[in-house]
N, CA and C atoms as an extended XYZ file, in Angstrom:
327
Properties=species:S:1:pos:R:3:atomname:S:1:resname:S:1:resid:I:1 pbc="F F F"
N       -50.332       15.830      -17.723 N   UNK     1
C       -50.999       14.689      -17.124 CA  UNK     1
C       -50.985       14.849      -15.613 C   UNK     1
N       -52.278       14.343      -14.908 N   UNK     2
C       -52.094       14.409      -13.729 CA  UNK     2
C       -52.307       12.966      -13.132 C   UNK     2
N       -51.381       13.141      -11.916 N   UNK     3
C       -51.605       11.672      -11.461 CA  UNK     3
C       -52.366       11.233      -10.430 C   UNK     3
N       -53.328       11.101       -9.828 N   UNK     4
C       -54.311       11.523       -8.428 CA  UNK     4
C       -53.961        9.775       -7.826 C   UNK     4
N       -53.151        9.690       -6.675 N   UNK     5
C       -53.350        8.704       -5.884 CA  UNK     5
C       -54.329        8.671       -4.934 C   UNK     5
N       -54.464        7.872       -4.365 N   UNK     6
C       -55.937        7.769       -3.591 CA  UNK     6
C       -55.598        6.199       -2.799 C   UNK     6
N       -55.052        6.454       -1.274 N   UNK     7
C       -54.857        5.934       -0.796 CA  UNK     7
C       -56.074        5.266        0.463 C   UNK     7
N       -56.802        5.852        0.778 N   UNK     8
C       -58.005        5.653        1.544 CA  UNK     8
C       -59.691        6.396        0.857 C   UNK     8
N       -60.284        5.618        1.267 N   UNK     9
C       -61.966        6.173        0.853 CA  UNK     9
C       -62.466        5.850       -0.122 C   UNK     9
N       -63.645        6.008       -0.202 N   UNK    10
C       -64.607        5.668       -1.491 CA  UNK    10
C       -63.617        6.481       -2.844 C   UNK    10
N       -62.990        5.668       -3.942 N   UNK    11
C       -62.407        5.665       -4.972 CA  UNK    11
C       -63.252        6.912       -5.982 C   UNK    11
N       -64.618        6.408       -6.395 N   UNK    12
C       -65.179        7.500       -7.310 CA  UNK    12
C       -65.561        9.051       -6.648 C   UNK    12
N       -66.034        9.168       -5.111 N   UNK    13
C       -65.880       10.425       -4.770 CA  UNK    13
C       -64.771       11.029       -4.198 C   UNK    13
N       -63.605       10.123       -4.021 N   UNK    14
C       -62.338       11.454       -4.133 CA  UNK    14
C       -62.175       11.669       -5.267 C   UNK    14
N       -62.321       10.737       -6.291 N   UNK    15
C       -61.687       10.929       -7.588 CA  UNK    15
C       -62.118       12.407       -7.998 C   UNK    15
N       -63.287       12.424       -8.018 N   UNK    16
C       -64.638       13.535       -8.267 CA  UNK    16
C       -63.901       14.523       -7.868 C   UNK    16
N       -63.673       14.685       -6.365 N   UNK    17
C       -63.456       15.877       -5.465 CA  UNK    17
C       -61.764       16.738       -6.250 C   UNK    17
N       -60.903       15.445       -6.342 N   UNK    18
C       -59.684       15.345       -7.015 CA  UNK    18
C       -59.581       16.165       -8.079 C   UNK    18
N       -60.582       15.816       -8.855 N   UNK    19
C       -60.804       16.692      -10.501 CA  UNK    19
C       -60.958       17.353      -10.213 C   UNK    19
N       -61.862       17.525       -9.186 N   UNK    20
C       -62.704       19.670       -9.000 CA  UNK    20
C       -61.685       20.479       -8.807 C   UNK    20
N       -60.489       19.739       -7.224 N   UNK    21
C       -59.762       20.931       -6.754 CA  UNK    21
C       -58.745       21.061       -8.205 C   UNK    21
N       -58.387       20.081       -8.890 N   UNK    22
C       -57.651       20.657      -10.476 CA  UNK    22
C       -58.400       21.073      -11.199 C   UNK    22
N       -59.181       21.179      -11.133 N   UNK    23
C       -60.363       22.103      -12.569 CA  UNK    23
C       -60.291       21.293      -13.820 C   UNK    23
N       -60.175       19.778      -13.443 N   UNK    24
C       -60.419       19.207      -14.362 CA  UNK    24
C       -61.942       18.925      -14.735 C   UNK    24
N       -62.285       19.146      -16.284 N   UNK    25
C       -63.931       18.477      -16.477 CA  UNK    25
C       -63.863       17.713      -17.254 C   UNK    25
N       -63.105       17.430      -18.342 N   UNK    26
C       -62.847       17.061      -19.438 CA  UNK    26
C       -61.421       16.239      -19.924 C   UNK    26
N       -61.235       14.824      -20.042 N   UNK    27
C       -59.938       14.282      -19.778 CA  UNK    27
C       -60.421       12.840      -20.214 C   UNK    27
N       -59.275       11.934      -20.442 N   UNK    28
C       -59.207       10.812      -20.635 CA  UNK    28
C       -58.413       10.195      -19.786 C   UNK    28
N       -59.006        9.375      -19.068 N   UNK    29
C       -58.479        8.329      -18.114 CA  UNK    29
C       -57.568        7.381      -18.093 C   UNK    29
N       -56.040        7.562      -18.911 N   UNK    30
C       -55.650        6.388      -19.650 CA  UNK    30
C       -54.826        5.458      -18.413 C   UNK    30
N       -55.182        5.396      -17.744 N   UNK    31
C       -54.885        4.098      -16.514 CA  UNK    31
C       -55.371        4.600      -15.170 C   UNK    31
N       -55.696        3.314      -14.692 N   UNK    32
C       -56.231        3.246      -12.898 CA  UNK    32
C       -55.843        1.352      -12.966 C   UNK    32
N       -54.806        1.401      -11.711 N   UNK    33
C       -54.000        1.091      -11.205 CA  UNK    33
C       -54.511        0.774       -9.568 C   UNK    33
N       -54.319       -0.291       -9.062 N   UNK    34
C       -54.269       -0.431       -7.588 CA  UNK    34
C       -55.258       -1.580       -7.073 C   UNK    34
N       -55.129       -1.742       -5.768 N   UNK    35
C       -56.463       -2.189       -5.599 CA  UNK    35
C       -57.425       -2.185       -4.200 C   UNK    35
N       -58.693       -2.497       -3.936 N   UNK    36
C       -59.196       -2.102       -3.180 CA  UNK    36
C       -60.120       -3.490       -2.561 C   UNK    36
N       -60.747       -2.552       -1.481 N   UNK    37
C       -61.052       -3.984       -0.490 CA  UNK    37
C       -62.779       -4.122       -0.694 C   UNK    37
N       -63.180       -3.230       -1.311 N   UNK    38
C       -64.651       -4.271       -1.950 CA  UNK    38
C       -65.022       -2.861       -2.954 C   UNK    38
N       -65.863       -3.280       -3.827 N   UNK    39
C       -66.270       -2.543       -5.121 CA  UNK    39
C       -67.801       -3.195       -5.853 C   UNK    39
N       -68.303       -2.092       -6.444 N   UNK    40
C       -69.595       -2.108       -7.265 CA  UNK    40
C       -69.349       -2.095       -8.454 C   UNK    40
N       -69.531       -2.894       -9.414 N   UNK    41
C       -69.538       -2.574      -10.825 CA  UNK    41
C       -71.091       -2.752      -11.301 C   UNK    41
N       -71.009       -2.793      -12.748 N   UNK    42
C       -72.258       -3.242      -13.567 CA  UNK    42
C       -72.026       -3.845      -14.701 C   UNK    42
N       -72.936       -4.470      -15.299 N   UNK    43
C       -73.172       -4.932      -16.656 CA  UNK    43
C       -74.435       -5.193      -17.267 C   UNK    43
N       -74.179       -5.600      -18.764 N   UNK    44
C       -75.962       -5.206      -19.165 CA  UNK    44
C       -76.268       -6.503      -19.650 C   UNK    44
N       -77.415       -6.737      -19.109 N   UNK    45
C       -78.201       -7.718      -19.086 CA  UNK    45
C       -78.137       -8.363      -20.898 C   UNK    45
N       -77.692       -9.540      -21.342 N   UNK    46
C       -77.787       -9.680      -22.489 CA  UNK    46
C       -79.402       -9.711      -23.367 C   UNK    46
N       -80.354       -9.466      -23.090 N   UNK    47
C       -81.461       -9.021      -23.868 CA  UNK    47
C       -82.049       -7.433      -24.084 C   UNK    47
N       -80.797       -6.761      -22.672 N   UNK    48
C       -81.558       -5.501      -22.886 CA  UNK    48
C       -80.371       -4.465      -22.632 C   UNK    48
N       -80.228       -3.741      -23.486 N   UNK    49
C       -78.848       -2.830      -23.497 CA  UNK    49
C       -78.893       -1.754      -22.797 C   UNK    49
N       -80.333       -0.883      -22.233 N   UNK    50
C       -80.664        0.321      -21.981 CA  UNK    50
C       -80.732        0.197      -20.181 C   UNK    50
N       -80.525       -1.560      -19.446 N   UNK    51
C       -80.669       -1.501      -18.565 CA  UNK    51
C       -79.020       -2.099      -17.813 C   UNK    51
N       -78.988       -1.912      -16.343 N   UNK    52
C       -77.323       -2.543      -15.899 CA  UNK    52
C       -77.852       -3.637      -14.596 C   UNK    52
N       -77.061       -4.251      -14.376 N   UNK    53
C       -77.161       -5.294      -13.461 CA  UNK    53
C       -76.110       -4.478      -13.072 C   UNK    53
N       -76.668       -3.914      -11.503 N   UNK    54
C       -75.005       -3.652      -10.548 CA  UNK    54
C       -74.920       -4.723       -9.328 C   UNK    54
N       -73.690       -5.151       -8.924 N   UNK    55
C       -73.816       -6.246       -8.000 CA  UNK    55
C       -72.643       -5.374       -7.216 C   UNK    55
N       -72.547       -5.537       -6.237 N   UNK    56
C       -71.461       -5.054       -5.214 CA  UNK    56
C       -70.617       -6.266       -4.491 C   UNK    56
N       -69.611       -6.498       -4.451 N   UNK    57
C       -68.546       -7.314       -4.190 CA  UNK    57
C       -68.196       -7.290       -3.038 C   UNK    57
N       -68.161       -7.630       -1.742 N   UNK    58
C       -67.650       -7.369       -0.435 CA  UNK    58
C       -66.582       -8.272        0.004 C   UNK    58
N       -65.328       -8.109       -1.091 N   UNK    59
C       -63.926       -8.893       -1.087 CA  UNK    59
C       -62.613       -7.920       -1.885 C   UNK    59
N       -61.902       -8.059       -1.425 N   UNK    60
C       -60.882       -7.372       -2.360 CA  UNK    60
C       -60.214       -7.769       -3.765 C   UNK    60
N       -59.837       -6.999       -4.412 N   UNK    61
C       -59.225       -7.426       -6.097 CA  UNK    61
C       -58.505       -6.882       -6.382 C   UNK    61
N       -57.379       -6.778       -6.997 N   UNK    62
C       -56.906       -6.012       -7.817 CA  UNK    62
C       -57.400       -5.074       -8.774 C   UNK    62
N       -56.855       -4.272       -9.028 N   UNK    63
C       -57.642       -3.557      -10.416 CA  UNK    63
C       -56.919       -2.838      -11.392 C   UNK    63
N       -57.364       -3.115      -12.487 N   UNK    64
C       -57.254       -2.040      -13.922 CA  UNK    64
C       -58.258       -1.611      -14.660 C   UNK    64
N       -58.146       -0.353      -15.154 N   UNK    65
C       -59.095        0.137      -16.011 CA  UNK    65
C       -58.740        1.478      -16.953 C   UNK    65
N       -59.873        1.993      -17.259 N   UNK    66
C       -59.930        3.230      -18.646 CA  UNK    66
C       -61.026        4.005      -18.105 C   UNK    66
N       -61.170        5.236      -18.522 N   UNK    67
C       -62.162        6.028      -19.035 CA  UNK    67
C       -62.006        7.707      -19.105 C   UNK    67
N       -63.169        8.074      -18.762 N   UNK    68
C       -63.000        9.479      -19.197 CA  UNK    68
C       -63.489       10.368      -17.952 C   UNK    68
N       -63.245       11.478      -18.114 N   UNK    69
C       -64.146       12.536      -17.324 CA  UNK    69
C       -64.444       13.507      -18.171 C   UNK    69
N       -66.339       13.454      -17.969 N   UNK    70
C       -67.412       14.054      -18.845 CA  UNK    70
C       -67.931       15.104      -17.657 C   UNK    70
N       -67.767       15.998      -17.841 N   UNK    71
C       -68.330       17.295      -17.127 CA  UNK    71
C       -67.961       17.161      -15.721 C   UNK    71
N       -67.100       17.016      -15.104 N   UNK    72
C       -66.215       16.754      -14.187 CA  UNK    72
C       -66.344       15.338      -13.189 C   UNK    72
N       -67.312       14.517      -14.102 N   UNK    73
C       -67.137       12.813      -13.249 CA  UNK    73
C       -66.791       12.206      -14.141 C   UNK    73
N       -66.133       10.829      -13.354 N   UNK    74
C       -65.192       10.225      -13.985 CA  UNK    74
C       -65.925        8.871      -14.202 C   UNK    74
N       -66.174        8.371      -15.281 N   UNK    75
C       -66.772        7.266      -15.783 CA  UNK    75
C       -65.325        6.223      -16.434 C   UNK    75
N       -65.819        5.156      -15.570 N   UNK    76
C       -64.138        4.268      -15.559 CA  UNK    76
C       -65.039        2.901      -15.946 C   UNK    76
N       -64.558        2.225      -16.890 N   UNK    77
C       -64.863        0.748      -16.988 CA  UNK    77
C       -63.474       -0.005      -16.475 C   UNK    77
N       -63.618       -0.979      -15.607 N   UNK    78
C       -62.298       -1.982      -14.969 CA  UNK    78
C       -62.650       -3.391      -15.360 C   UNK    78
N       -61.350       -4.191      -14.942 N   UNK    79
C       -61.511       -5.208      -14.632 CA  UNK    79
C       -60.976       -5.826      -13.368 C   UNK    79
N       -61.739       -6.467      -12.452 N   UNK    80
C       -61.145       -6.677      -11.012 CA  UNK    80
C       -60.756       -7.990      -11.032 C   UNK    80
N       -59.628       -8.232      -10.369 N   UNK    81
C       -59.032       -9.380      -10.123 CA  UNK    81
C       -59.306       -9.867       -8.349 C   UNK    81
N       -59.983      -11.219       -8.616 N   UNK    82
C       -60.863      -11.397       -7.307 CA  UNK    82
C       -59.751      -13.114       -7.003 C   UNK    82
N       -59.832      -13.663       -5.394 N   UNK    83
C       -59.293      -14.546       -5.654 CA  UNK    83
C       -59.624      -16.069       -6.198 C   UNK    83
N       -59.099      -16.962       -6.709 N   UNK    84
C       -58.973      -17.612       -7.682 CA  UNK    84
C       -58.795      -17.710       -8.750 C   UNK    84
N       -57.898      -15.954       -9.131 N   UNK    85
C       -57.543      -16.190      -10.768 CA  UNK    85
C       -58.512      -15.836      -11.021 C   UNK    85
N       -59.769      -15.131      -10.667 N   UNK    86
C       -60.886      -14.894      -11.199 CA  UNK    86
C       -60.566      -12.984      -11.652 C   UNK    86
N       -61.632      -12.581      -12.786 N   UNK    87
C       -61.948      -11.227      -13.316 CA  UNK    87
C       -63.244      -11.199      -13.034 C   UNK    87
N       -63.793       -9.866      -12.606 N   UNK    88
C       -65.417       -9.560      -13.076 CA  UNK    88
C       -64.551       -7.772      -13.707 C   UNK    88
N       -65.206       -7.832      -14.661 N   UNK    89
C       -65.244       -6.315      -15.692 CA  UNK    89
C       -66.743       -6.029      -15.472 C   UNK    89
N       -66.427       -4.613      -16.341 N   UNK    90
C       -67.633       -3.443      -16.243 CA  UNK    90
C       -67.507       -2.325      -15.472 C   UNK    90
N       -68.349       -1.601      -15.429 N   UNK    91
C       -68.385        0.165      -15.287 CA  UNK    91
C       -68.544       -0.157      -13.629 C   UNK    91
N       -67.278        0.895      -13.274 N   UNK    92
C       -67.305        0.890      -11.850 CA  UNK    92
C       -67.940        2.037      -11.168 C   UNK    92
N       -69.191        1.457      -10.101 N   UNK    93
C       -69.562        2.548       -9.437 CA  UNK    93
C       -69.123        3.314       -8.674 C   UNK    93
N       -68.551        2.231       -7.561 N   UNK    94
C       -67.649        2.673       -6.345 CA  UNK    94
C       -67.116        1.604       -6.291 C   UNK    94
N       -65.847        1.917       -5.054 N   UNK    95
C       -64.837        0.951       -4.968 CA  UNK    95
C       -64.346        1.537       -3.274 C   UNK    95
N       -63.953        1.097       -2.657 N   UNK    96
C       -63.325        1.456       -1.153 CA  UNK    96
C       -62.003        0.846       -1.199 C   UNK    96
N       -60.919        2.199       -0.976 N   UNK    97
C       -59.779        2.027       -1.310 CA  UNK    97
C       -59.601        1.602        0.232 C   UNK    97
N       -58.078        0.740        0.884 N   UNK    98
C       -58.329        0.970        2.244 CA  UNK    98
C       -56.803        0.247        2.726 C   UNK    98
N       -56.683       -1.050        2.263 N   UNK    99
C       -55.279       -1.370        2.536 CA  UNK    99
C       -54.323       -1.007        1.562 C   UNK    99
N       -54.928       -0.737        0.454 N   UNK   100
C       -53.586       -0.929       -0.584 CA  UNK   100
C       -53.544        0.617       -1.347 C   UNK   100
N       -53.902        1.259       -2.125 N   UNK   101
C       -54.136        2.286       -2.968 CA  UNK   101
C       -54.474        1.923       -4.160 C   UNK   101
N       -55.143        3.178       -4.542 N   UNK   102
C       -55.308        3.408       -5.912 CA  UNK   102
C       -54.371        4.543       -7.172 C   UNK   102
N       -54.391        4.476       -8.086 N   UNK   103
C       -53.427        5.509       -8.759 CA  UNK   103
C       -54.475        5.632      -10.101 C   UNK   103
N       -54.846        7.065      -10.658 N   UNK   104
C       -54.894        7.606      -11.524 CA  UNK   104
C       -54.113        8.668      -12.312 C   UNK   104
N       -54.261        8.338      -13.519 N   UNK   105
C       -53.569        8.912      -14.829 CA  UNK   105
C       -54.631        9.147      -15.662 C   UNK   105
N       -54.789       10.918      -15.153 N   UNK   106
C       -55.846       11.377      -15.887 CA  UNK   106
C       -54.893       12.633      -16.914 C   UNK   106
N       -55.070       12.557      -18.515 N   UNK   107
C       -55.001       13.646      -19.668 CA  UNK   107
C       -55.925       14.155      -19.755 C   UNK   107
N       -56.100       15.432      -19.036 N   UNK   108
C       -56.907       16.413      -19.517 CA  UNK   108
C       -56.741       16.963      -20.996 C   UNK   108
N       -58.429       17.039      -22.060 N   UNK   109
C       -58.619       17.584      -23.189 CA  UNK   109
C       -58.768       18.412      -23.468 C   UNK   109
């Protein structure tokens, strides 16, 4: 298992860069940990499955999530913890790590 922290920068392209310099392509994501000071997710419109609503967040949250890395990018679904006790979930595009960190726990397959 490898563990890739990620203390500053856009979250999905170090992650990316992270896998390459390990020669990871192929892995399961079984935790991401941390949190960051604004983030993009998506979700799908309830009449149409083939399309995503992405909204971008310009506040910080906490975060947890899952996923995988398919041919060396890492496709993560989270859920962010925003303030008021609030969640927004769904597939994260990007995220900007900056005061706090991030931590991945990637099993390569």
């Amino acid at each position: 298992m490898h563990v890739i922290h990620i203390d500053q920068g856009p979250l999905i392209a170090t992650l990316t860069e992270r896998l390459a310099d390990l020669g990871v392509t192929s892995a399961a994501i079984v935790s991401l940990i941390g949190a960051v000071d604004e983030f993009t997710v998506s979700t799908m419109p309830a009449d149409d499955a083939s399309t995503d609503i992405v909204t971008t967040y310009t506040r910080p949250a906490e975060m947890h999530g899952a996923g995988e890395v398919v041919n060396g990018e890492p496709h993560l679904h989270v859920t962010m913890a925003i303030e008021g006790d609030q969640g927004i979930a769904g597939h994260l595009h990007e995220a900007e790590v900056g005061h706090w960190f991030a931590r991945v726990y990637v099993l390569p397959t």
